[in-house]
N, C-alpha and C positions, 0 to 999 in steps of 0.2 A: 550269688556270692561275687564280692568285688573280684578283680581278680589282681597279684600281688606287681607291685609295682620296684622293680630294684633298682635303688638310688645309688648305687655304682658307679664313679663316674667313668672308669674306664670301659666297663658293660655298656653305658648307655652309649658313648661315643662308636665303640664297634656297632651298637645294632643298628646306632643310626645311618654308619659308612656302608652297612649291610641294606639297608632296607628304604632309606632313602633316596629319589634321582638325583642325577647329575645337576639339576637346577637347582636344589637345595645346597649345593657346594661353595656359592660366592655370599650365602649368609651364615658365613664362620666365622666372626668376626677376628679373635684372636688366634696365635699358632699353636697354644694347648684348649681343648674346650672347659668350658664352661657352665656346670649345671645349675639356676635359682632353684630352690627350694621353698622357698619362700619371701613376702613381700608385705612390707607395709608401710601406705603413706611414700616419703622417697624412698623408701628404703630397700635394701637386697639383701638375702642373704644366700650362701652356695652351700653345695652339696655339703660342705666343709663346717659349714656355720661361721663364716667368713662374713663379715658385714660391707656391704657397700655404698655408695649415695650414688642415685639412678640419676644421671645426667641424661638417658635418653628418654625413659617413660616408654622402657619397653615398643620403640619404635615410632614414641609422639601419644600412643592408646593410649596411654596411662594420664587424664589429665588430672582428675583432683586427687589422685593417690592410690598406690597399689592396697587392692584387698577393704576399699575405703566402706565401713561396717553401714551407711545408709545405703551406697548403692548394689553392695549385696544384700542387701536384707530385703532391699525393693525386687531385687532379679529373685527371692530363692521364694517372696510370697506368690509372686508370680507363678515361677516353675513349679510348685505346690496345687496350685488351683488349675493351671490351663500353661501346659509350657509351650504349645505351638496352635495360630491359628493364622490360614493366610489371607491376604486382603480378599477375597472373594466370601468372605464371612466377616461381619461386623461385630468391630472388639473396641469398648472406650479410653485400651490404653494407648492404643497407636495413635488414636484418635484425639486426645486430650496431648499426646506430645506433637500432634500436625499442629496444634493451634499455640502451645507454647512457644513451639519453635517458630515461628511466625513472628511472633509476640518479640523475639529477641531481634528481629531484622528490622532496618529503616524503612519506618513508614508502616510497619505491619500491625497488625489487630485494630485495625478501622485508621491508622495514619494515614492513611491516603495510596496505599500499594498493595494490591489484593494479591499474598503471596502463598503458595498452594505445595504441597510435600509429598515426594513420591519416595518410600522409602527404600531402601539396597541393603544389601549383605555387606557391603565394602565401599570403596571409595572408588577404585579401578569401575565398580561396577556404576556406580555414581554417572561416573566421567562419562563415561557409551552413553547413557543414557542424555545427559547432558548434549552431547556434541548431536545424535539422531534428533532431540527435539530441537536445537537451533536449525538445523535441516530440514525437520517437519516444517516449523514457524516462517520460516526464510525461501521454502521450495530453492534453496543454493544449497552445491553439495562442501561449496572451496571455504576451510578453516585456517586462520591462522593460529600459528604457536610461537613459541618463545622457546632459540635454540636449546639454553640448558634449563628448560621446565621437565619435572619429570609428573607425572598424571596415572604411572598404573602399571600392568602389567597383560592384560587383555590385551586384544589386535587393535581396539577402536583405543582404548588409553596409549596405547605403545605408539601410535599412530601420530598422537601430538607432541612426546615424549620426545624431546633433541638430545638428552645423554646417549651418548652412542652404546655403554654400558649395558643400556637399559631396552634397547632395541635386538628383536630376535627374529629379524627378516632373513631371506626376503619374505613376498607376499602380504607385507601390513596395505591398511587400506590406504587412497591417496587421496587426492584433494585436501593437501596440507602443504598451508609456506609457513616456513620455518621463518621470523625474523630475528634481529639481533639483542641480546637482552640486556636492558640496560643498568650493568652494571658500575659502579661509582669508583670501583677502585683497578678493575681489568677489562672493561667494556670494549671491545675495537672501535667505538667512538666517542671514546674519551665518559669524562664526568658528565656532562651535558645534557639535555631532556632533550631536546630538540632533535639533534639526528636520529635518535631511535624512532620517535615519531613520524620522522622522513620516510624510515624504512618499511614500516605499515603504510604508508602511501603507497611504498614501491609495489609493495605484496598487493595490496589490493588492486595497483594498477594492472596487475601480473593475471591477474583472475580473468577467466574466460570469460566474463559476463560485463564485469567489471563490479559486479557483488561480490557480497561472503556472506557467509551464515552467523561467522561471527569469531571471535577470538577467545581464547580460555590463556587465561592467567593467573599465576599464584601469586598474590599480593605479597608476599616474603616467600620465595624460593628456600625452599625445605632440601631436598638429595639435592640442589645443582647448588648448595654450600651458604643456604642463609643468608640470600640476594632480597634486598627490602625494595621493592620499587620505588624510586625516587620521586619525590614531589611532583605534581602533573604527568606523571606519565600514564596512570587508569584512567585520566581523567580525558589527558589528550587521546588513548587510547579507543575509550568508548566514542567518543567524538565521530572520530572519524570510522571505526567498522558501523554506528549507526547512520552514519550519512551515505555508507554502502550498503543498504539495509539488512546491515546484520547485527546482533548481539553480542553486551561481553557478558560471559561466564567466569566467576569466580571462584579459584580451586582453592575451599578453605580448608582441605584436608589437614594441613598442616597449621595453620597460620591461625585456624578459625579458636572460636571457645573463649577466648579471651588473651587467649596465649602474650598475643604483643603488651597486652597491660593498658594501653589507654582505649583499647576501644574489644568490642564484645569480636570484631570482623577485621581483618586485614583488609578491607577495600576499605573503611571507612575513616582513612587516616589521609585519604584523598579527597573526601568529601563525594563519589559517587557511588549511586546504586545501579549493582548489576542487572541484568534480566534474571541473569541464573545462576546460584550461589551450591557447588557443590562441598557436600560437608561429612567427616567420615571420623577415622581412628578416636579422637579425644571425645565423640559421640554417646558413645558407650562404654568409654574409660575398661576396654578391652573387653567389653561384650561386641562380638561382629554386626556390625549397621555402618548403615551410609543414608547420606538422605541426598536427595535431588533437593532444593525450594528454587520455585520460578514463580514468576511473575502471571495470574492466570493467564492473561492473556498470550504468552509464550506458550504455555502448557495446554491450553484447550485446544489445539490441533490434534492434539495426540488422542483424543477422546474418541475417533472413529479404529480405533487400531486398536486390538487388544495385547497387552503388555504388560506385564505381571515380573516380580521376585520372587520367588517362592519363602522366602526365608527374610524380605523385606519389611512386613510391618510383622516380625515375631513380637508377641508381646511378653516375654521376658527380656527380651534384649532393648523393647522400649521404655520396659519400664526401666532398667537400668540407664537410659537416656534421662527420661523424667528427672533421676535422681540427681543425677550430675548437674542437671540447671540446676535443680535446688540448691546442690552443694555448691558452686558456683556464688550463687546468691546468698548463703546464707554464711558461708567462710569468707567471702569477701575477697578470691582468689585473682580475678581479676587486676583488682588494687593490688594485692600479695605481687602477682607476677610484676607488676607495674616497680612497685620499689624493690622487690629483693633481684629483680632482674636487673634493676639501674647500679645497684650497691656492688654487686655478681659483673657487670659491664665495667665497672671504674675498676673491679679488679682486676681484667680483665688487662684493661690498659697499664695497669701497674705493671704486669706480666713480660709487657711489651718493649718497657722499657731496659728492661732486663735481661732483654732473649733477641738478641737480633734476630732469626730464626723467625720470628714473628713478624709478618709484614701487615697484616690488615686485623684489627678487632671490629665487630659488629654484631649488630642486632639489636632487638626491641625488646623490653620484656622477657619474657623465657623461654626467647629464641635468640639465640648468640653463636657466634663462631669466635676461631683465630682461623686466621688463613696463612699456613708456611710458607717462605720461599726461600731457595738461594741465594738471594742479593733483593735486598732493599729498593736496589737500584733499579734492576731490571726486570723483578718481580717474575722471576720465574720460577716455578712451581715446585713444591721441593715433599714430594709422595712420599719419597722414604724417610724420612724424619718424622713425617705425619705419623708414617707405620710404626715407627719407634715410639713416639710419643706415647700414643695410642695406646700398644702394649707396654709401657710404665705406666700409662695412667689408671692399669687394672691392680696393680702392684701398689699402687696409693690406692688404692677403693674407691676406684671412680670410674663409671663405667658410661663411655660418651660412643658417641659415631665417627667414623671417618665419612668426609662428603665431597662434592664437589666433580663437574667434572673430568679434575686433574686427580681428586684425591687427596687433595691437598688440604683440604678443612677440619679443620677437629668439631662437630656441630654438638650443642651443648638446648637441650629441648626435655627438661627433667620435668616431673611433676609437679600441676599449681602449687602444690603447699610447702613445695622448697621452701626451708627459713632462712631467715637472716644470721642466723647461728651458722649455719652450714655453708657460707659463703668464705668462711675465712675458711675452712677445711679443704674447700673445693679449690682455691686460689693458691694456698698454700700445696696441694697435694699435684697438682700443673707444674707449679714451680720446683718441686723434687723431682717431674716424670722429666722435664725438660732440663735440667741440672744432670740425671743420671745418664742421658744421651750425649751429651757435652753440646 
């Protein structure tokens, strides 16, 4: 017997203040909570039967649509026949998605780049694994990062992880220099590609050895507020960690699937390929996976060590992977993100013109921000307005992130099948939250 479930919202919020840790406290987003009931496509509805438009995608997981009836029907034949087997037993769904997913990266299924899939539960779990094989690969322990990149919540992700936020030391591991990120609108060196590249000099000069193992970077900065890497900087980047014989790593947890609209990957809006591409949340469109993809020759070190997920190549949660290419491909989500993200960004900037309050719009695709400040001028960071916004913009039916940082970003990462219909709602429903705060 199932056993019964009460949808109570003030029940649920007591059990949770009850039975919950103290780490579960700063993902409360709003000052009343909150309970979904239900989802479909972009959509929310609450405890209430309250309707929403999912501007986050339930945390970025949700990419082709909550509740989307291919990719449950794929996860429940699955679950019906064999709902758990781990890689130390051989199963051809895990199996058939190592070689798809292959298939979607530069150079992969006989292009000329032999690229190989270790699967994870998560993305954080992704990241460790990632940063131990540039370690394997390299025998160098020294990684760099990018200050406001966030990567996880484990020790090895927390590790490269610069939001201070997001850091639960002491005791994380070390052999990490942090460099400067280059951002276009508040970077401490300015617009520029150049100096940030300097600064990977510096770090690598900085290295015991005068190696690194390698560097991880999210090609659009996802929690440090929707930061797109500028022209030549992966490109200059890998440059030069490869000429200290190390690897780039790219954290496409956020960025990856199609999200940006013109390309399937966030690295490849720079024209390079990484060694190691780690890929997570929109994976499984909220079934838990991660996957590792490396390059074999990166990866074959690790082949004297035994290392295992236990819950990484589940094939119910592959197969809900599977589906999501499909969906992908056969909705044509990518192009989708591509225009209703560009149609969603010019509205974006209409916003702006209207809201001093608004100092920076950005992003690709359907990954966007506004970024608040107190003065135009001096662009300093303005959190409590954000927090205001924020909670009006649940009061218009829209339900996005606060990021950044400062905190200061309103990040807007909804579901690929956002329409174009829904863009004048979403535009329009900003411009009330941001009206009703003055």
């Amino acid at each position: 017997m199932t056993p019964d479930t009460n949808w109570d919202l003030a029940a649920t919020a007591q059990r949770r203040d009850r039975f919950y840790a103290a780490t579960q406290r700063m993902f409360v987003p709003f000052r009343e909570p909150i309970v979904f009931r239900r989802g479909s496509m972009q959509y929310l509805w609450d405890s209430e039967g309250r309707k929403y438009i999912d501007l986050l995608g339930m945390n970025v997981c949700i990419s082709v649509g909550h509740s989307h009836p291919k990719v449950v029907a794929a996860a429940m034949r699955q679950a019906e026949t064999l709902t758990h087997s781990t890689t130390m037993f051989h199963h051809p769904v895990p199996a058939h998605f190592a070689e798809e997913l292959a298939a979607t990266l530069p150079g992969g299924s006989d292009g000329g780049v032999d690229w190989v899939a270790h699967f994870t539960s998560s993305g954080a779990e992704a990241v460790d694994l990632a940063l131990t094989m540039a370690r394997r690969y390299t025998g160098t322990p020294e990684v760099i990062a990018l200050r406001s990149g966030y990567h996880g919540p484990t020790l090895g992700a927390q590790s490269v992880t610069g939001i201070a936020a997001f850091r639960h030391g002491p005791g994380l591991p070390g052999n990490v220099v942090f460099v400067a990120e280059p951002n276009r609108y508040r970077g401490v060196f300015g617009p520029d590609v150049g100096p940030y590249l300097d600064d990977i000099d510096r770090a690598i000069g900085s290295a015991t050895s005068g190696r690194v193992a390698g560097m991880i970077v999210e090609p659009v900065q996802g929690y440090g507020g929707i930061v797109e890497m500028p022209p030549g900087y992966l490109r200059g980047a890998a440059e030069r960690v490869r000429a200290a014989g190390g690897v780039l790593i790219a954290d496409e947890v956020q960025a990856g699937f199609g999200r940006t609209g013109d390309h399937m990957w966030g690295f490849e809006a720079d024209g390079v390929i990484p060694e190691i591409v780690v890929m997570a949340k929109g994976i499984g469109n909220g079934f838990p996976l991660g996957a590792v993809m490396a390059q074999r020759r990166i990866a074959e070190p690790m082949g004297d060590k035994f290392l295992f997920h236990t819950y990484g190549a589940n094939p119910t949660s592959c197969a809900a992977g599977r589906a999501v290419l499909e969906v992908l491909r056969e909705e044509r989500l990518q192009e989708n993100a591509r225009r209703v993200g560009g149609a969603l960004l010019t509205g974006l900037r209409d916003l702006a013109r209207d809201h001093q309050g608004i100092g920076d719009v950005r992003g690709r695709g359907l990954m966007l921000a506004i970024e608040l400040v107190r003065d135009r001028i001096t662009r300093e960071p303005d959190p409590e307005t954000t927090a205001a916004v924020f909670e009006a913009c649940r009061d218009q039916g829209l339900i996005l992130s606060k990021s950044g940082p400062n905190r200061s970003v309103l990040r807007m990462v909804p579901p690929l099948c956002l329409l174009m219909e829904d863009v004048d709602a979403v535009t329009a429903g900003l411009d009330a939250a941001f009206r009703s705060v003055g």
